[in-house]
C-alpha positions as CSV (number, residue, x, y, z in Angstrom):
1,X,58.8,17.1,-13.2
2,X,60.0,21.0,-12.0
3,X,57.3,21.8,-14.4
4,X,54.7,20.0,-13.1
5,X,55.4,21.0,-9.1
6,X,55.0,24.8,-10.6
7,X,51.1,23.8,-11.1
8,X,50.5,23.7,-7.6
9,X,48.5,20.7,-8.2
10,X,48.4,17.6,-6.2
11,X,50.8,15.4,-8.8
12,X,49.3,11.5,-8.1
13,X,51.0,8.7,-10.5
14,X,47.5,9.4,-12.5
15,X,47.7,13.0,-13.4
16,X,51.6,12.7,-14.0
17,X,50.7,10.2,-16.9
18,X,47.8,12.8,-18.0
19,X,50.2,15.3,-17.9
20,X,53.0,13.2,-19.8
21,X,50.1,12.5,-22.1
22,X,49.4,16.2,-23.0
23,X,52.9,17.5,-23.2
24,X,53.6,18.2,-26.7
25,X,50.2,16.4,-28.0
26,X,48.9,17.7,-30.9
27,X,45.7,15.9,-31.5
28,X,43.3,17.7,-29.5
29,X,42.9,14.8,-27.9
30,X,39.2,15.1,-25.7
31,X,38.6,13.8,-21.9
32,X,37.7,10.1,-23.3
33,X,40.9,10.0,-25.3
34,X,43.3,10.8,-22.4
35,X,41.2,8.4,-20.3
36,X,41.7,6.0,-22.9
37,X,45.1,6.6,-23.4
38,X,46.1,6.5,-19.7
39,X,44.0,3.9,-19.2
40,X,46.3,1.3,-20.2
41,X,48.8,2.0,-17.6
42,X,46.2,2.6,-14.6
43,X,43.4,0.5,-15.0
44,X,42.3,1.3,-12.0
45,X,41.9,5.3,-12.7
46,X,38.4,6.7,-13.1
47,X,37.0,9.4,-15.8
48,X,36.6,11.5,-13.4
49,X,40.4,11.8,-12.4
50,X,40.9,12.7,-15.9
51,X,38.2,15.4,-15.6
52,X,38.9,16.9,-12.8
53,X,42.7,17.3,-13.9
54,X,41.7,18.8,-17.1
55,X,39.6,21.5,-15.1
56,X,42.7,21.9,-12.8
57,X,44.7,22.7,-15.8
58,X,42.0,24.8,-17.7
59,X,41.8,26.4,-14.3
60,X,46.0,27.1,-13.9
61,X,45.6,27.9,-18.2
62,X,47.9,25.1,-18.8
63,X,45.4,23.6,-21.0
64,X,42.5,25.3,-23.2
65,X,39.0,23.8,-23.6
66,X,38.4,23.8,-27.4
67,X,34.5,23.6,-28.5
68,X,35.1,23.5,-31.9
69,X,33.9,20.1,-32.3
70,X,30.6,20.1,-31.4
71,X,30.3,16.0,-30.3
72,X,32.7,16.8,-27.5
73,X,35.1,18.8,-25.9
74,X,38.7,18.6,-26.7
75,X,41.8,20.4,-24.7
76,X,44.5,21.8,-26.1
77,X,47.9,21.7,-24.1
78,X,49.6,24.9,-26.6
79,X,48.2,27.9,-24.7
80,X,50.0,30.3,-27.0
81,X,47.9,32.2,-29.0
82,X,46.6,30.6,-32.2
83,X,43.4,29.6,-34.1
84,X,42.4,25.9,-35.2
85,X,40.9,24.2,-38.6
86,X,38.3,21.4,-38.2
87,X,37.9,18.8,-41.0
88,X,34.2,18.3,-40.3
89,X,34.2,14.4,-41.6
90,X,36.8,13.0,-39.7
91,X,37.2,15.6,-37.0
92,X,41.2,16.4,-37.5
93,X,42.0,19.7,-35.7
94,X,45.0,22.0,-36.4
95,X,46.9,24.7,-35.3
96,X,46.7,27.7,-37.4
97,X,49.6,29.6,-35.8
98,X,49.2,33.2,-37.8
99,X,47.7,36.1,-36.6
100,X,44.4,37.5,-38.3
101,X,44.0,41.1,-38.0
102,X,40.1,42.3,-37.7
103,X,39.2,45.9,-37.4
104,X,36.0,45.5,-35.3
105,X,34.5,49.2,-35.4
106,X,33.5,50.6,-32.1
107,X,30.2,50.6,-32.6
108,X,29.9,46.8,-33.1
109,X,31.9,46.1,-29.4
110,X,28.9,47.9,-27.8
111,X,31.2,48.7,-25.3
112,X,33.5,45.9,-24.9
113,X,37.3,46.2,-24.8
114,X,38.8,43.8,-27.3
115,X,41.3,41.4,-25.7
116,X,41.8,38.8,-28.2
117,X,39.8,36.7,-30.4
118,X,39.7,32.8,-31.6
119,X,39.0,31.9,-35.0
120,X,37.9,28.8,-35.9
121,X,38.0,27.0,-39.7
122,X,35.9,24.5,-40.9
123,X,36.3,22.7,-44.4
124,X,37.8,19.0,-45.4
125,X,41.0,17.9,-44.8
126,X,43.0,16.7,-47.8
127,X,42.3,13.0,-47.4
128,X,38.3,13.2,-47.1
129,X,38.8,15.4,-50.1
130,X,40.5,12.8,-51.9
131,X,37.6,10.3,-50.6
132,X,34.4,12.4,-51.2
């Protein structure tokens, strides 16, 4: 709970269970799976609680918007710095924690200061492989 009052977010029974939700999740999940999810023990909450949490977290960087999947938007609770893999038939996402060193020469930044980067991996995941 001392975790979440460090937000500085309004903490409502709803965004408590979205923030229980997204602790520790793994699955990328997007705004219609927490809704989903949460749903169950609000049925009274709306989407757009679970939207405008999300953007309250992306806002505080306590949550990253992933657009790898280009159906929909899913958020990512880890903020550390890593790079994701997308099975593109079933849409499993995972964490690539390694570091990938790219020598960008200077003349291809036109300009720009490099500050970090995001990789992102596309291929099948071992069971669509074993079904294709």
């Amino acid at each position: 709970m001392k975790e979440f009052r460090r937000l500085q977010i309004k903490l409502t029974p709803q965004r408590l269970a979205i923030l229980n939700f997204l602790r520790g999740n793994k699955s990328h999940p997007s705004a219609e799976d927490i809704y989903k999810a949460v749903l169950k023990h609000y049925p009274t909450m709306s989407f757009a609680t679970v939207y405008n949490t999300l953007e309250a977290l992306k806002n505080k960087q306590r949550v990253k918007e992933l657009k790898i999947d280009s159906g929909k938007k899913r958020y990512d609770p880890d903020t550390t710095k890593h790079h994701h893999i997308l099975c593109i038939k079933c849409k499993k996402i995972l964490d690539l924690h390694t570091d990938f060193k790219l020598d960008v020469p200077e003349e291809l930044t036109h300009g720009f200061e490099l500050l970090g980067n995001s990789i992102e991996f596309y291929g099948l995941c071992r069971k669509c492989r074993k079904r294709h």
